[in-house]
LUMMIPA-21249 format. One record per residue: residue number from 1; residue in one letter; chain; y, x, z of N, C-alpha, C in turn. Coordinates in steps of 0.05 Angstrom, whole numbers. Atoms other than C-alpha are relative to their C-alpha. Layout:
# LUMMIPA-21249
     k   r   c       ny       nx       nz      cay      cax      caz       cy       cx       cz
   NUM   A   A        Y        X        Z        Y        X        Z        Y        X        Z
...
//
This chain:
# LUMMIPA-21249
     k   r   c       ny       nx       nz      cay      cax      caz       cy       cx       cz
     1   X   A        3      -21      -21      179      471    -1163       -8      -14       26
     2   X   A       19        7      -28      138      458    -1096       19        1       15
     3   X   A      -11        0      -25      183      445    -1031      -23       15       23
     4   X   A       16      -12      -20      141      493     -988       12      -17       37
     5   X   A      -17       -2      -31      193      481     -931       -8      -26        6
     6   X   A        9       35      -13      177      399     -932      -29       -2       -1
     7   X   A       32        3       -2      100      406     -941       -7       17       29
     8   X   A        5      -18      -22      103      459     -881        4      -18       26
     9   X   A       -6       17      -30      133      406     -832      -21      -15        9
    10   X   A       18       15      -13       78      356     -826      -23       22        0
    11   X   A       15      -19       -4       26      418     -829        4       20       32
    12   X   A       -6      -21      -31       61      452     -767        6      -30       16
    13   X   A       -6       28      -17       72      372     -730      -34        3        3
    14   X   A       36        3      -12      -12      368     -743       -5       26       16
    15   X   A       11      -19      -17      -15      438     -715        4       -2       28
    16   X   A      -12        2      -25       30      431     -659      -23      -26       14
    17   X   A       20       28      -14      -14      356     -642      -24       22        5
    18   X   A       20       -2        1      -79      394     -652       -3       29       32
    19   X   A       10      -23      -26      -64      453     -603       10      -15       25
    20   X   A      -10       14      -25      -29      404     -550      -27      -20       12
    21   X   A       24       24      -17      -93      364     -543      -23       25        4
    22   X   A       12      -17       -2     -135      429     -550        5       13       29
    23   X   A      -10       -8      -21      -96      456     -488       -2      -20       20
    24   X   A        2       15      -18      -95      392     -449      -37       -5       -3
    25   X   A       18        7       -9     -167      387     -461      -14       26       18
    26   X   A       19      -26      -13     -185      456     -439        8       -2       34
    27   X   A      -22        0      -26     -131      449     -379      -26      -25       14
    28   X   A       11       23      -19     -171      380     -357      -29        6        5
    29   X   A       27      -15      -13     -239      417     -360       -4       13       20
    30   X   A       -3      -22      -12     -220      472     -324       11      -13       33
    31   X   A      -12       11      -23     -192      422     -266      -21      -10        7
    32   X   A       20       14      -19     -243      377     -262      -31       17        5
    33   X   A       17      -19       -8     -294      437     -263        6       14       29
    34   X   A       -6        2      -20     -251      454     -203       -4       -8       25
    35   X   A       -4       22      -23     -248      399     -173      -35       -8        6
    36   X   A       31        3       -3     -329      387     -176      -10       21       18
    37   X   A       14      -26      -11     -337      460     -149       12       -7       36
    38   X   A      -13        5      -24     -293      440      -93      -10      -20       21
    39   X   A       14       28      -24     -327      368      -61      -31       13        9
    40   X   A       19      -16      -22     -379      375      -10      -31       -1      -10
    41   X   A       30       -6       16     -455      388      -42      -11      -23       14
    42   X   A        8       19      -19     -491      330      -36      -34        8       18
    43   X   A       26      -12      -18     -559      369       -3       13       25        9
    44   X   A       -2      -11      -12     -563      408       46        0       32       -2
    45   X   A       21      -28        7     -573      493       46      -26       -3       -3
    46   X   A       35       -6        7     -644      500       19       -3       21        8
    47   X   A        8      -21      -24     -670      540       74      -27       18      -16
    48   X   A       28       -9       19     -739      542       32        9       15      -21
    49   X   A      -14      -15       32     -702      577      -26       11       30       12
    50   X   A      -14      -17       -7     -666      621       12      -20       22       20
    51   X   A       19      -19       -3     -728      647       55      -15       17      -23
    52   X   A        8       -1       24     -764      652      -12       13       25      -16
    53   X   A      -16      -14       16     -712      696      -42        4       29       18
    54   X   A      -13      -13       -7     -695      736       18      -39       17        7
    55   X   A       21       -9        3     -771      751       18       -8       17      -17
    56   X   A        5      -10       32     -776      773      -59       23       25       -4
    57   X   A      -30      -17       -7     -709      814      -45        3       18       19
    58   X   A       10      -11      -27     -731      848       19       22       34      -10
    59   X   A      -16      -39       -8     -681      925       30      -19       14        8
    60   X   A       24       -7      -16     -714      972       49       18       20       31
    61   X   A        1        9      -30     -716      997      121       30       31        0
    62   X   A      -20      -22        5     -663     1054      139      -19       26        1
    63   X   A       20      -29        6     -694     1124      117      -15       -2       -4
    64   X   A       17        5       25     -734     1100       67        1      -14      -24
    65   X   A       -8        9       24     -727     1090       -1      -12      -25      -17
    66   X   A       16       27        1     -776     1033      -19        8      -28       17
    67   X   A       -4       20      -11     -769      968       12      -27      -14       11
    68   X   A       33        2      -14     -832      942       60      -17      -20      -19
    69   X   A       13       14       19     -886      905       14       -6      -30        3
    70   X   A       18       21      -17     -898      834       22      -21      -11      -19
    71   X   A       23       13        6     -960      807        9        7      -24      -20
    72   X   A        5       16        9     -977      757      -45       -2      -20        2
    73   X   A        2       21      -19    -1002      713       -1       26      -22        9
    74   X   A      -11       13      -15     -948      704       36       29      -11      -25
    75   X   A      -17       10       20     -898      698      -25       -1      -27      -12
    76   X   A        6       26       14     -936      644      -59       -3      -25       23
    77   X   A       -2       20      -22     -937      608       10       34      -15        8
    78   X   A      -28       17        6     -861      604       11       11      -10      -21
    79   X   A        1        8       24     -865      592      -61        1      -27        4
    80   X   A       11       26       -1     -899      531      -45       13      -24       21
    81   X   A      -18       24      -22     -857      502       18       25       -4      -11
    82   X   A      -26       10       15     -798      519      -34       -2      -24       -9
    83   X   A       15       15       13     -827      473      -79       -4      -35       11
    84   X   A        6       26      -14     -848      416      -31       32      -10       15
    85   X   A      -23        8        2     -769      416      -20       15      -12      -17
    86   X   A        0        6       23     -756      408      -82      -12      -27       -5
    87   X   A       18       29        6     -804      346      -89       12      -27       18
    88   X   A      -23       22      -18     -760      310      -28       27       -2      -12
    89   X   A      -23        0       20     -698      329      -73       -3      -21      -22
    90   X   A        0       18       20     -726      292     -125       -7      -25        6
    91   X   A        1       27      -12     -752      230      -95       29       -9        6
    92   X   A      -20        4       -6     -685      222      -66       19      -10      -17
    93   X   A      -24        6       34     -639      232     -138      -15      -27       -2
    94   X   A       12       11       15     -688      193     -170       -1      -38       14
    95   X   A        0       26      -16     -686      133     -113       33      -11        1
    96   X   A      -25       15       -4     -613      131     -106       14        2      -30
    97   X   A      -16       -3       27     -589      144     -191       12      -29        9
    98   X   A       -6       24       13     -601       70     -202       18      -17       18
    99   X   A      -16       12      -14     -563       42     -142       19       11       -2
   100   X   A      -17        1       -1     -513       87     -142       25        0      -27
   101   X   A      -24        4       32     -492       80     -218        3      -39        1
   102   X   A      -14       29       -6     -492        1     -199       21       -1       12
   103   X   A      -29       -1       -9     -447       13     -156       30        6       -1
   104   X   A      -23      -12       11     -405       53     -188       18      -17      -19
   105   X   A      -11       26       21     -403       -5     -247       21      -21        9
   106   X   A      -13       21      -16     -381      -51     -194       27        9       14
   107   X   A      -27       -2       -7     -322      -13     -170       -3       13       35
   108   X   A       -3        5      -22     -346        0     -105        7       28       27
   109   X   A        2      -27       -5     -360       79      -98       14       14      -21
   110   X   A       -8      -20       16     -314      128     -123       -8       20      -26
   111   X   A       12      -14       14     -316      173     -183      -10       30       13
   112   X   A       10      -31       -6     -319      238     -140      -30       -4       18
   113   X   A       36        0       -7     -383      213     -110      -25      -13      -22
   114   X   A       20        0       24     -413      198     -173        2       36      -11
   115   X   A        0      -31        5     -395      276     -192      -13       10       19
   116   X   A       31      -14      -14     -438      298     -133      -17       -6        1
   117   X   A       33        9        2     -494      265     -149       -5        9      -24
   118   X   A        9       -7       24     -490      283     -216        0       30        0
   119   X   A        1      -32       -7     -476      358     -191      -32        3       11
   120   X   A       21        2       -5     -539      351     -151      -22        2      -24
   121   X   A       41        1       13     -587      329     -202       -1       20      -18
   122   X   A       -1      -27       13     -564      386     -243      -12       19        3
   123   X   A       10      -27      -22     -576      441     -189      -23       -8        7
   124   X   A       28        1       -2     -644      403     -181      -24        9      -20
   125   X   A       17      -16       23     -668      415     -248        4       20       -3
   126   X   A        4      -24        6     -649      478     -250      -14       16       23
   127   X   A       16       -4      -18     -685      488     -189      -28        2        1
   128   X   A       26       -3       14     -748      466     -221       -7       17      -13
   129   X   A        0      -15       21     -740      504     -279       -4       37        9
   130   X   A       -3      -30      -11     -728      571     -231      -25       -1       18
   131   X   A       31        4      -20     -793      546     -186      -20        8      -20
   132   X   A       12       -2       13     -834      539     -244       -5       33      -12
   133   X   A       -5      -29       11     -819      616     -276      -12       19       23
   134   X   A       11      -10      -20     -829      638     -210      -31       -4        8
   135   X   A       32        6       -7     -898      610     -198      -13        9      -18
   136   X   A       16      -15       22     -921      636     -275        7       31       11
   137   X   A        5      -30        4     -898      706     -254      -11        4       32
   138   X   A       23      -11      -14     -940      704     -186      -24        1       -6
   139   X   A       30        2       10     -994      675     -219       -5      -11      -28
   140   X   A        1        9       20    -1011      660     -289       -5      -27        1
   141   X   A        8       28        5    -1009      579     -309        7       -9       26
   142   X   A      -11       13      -43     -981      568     -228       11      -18       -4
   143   X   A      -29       17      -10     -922      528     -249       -6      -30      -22
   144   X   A        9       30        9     -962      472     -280      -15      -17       18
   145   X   A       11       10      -21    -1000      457     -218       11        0       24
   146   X   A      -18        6      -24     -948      477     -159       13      -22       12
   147   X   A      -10       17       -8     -912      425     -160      -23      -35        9
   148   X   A       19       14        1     -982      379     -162       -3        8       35
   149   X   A        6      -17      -20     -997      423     -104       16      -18       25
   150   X   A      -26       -2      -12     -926      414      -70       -3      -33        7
   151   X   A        3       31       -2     -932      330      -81      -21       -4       29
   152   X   A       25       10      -15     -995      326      -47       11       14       38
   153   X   A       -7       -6      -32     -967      369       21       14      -19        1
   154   X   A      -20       13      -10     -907      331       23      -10      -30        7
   155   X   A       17       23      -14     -951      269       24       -7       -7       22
   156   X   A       15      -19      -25     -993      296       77       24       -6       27
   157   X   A      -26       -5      -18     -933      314      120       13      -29        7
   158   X   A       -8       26      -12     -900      241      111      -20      -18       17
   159   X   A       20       10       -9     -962      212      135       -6       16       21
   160   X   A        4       -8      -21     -972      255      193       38       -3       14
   161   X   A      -25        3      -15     -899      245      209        1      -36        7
   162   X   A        1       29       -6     -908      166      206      -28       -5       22
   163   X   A        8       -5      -19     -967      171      248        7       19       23
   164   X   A      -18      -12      -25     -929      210      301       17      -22        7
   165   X   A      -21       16       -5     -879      153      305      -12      -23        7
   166   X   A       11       21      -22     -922      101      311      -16       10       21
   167   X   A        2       -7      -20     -963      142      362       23      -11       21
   168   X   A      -31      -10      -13     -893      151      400        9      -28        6
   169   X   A      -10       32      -12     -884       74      398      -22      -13        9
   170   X   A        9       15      -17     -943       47      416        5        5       38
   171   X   A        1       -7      -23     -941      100      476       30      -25       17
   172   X   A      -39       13      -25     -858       65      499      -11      -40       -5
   173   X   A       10       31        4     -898       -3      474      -16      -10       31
   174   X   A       10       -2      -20     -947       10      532        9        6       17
   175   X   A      -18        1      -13     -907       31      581       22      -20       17
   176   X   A      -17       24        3     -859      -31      566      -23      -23       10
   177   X   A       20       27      -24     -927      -75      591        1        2       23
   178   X   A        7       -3      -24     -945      -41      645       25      -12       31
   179   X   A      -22       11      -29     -880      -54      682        6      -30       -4
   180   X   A        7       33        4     -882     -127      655      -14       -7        6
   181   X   A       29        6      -19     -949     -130      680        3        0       29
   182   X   A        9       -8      -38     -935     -109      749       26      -17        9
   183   X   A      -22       17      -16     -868     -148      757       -8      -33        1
   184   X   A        3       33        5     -902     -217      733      -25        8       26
   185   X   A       17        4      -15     -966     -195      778       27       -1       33
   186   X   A       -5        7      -29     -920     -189      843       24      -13        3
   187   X   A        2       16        2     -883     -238      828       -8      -41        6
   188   X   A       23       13      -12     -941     -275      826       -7      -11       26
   189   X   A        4       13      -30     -963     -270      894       24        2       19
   190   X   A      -18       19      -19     -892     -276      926        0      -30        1
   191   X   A        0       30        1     -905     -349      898      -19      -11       18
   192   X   A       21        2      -10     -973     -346      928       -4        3       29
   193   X   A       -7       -6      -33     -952     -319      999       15      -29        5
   194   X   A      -25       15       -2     -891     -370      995      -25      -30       10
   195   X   A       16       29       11     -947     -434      972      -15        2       27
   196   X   A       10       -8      -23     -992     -407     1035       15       -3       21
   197   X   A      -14        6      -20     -941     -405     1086        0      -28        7
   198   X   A       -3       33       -2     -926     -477     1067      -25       -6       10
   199   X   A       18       11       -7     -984     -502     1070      -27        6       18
   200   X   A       12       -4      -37    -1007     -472     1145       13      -21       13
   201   X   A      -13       19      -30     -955     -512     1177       -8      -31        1
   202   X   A       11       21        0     -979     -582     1149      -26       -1       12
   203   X   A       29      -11        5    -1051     -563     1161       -4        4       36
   204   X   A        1        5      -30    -1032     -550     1239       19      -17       16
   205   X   A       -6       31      -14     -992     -606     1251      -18      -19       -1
   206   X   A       20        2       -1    -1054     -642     1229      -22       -4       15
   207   X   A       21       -2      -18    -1099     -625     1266        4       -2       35
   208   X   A      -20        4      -25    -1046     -630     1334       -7      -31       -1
   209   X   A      -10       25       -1    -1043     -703     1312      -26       -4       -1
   210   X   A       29       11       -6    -1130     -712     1307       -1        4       29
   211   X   A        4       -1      -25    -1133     -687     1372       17      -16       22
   212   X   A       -7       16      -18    -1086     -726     1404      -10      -32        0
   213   X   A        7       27       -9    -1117     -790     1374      -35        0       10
   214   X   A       12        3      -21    -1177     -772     1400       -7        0       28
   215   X   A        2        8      -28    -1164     -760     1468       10      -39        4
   216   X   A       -6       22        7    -1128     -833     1455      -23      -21       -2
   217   X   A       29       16        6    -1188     -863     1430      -27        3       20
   218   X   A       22       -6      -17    -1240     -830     1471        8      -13       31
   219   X   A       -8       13      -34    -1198     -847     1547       -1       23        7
   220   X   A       -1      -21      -19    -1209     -781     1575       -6       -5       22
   221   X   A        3        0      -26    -1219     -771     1646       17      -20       16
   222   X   A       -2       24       -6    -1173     -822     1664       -9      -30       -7
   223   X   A        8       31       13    -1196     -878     1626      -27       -2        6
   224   X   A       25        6      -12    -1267     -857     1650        3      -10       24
   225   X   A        2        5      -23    -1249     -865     1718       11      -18       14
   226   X   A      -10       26       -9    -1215     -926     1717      -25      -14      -19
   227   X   A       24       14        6    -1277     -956     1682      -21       -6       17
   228   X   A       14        1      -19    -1314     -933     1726       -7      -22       28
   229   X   A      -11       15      -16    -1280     -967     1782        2      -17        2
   230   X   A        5       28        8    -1283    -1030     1745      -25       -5        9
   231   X   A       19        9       -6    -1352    -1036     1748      -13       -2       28
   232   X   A        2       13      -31    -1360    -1022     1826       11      -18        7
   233   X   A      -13       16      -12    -1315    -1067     1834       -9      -34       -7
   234   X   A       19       25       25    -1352    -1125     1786      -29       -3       23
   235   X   A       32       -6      -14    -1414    -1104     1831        1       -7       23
   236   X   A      -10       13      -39    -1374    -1113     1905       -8      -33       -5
   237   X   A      -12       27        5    -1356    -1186     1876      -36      -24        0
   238   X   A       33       10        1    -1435    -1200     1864      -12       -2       17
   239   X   A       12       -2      -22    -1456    -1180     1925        3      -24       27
   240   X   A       -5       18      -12    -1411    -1228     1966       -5      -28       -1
   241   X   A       18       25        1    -1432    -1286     1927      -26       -1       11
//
């Protein structure tokens, strides 16, 4: 005869194990799905998404049942600056994965900032995925070339933003001469006034000291007139002999 009652014990011990880890796994999902929903997003509001939407979504006005039309045009234009947000979202994941899963290896950055990055790249592809749908239902075949589209502005744009900056520095570059220029030019001639001064005063002592040796040398009016005097007197002396 079968012991039901001793074959039932280890059958209700595996049950009891199988729902205690069933519950602690659901319980630890449900936390750290929590806890992910809870840390701070690692991008910003997507402003482009949110025009985009509030565009396509438009109320309509009070005392009227329609909602005002918007143009095509202008839809597939915010379509497209969505999009070219999207394309800086991804450069970004895609630049920081590999550093920051090294780092992570290494001990260095937390696990809750590896969960927002990995939250991120999530909400990026599904971002694509909602860009793309959107661009086939403004335009047939759109959402194979938008983002081609979207690359090439955002290009554009960095390159007119990097030429703005160097603009912007040569201008504080130039600037930064000019007053280097003008402090070494005057400067300059304080050395040049200074060097000048000096060399007046040698220059008329000089010439004080030729003039005195030529009156010296020459005799002047006294030395002529005792010369003079000599020789009448040389001439008296001749006569008397």
């Amino acid at each position: 005869m079968v012991d039901w009652v001793s074959l039932s014990v280890p059958f209700a011990y595996l049950g009891i194990l199988v729902g205690s880890l069933a519950t602690f796994s659901s319980l630890y999902r449900k936390r750290k799905a929590a806890r992910s929903l809870s840390l701070e997003p690692w991008f910003p509001t997507h402003l482009q998404r949110d025009i985009y939407l509030s565009l396509l979504h438009l109320e309509p006005e009070p005392g009227k049942d329609k909602p005002p039309a918007v143009p095509d045009g202008v839809l597939k234009a915010a379509l497209l600056q969505r999009a070219t947000e999207d394309i800086k979202r991804i450069l970004e994941v895609r630049n920081a994965k590999q550093a920051l899963s090294n780092l992570l290896q290494r001990g260095s950055v937390g696990d809750d900032l590896w969960q927002r990055f990995l939250r991120a790249e999530r909400e990026v592809e599904a971002e694509l995925r909602d860009v793309v749908e959107e661009a086939n239902a403004l335009q047939a075949n759109w959402g194979q070339t938008i983002f081609q589209s979207a690359n090439e502005m955002h290009h554009n744009a960095t390159l007119r933003a990097r030429l703005s900056e160097i603009q912007a520095k040569g201008k504080r570059d130039r600037e930064w001469w000019d007053q280097e220029k003008a402090a070494i030019q005057s400067s300059f001639m304080k050395e040049l006034g200074e060097d000048g001064k000096e060399s007046v005063k040698p220059a008329a002592d000089k010439i004080g000291s030729d003039e005195d040796a030529v009156l010296v040398e020459g005799g002047g009016p006294a030395s002529s007139g005792a010369s003079t005097g000599s020789k009448a007197a040389g001439k008296k002396r001749k006569g008397k002999k």
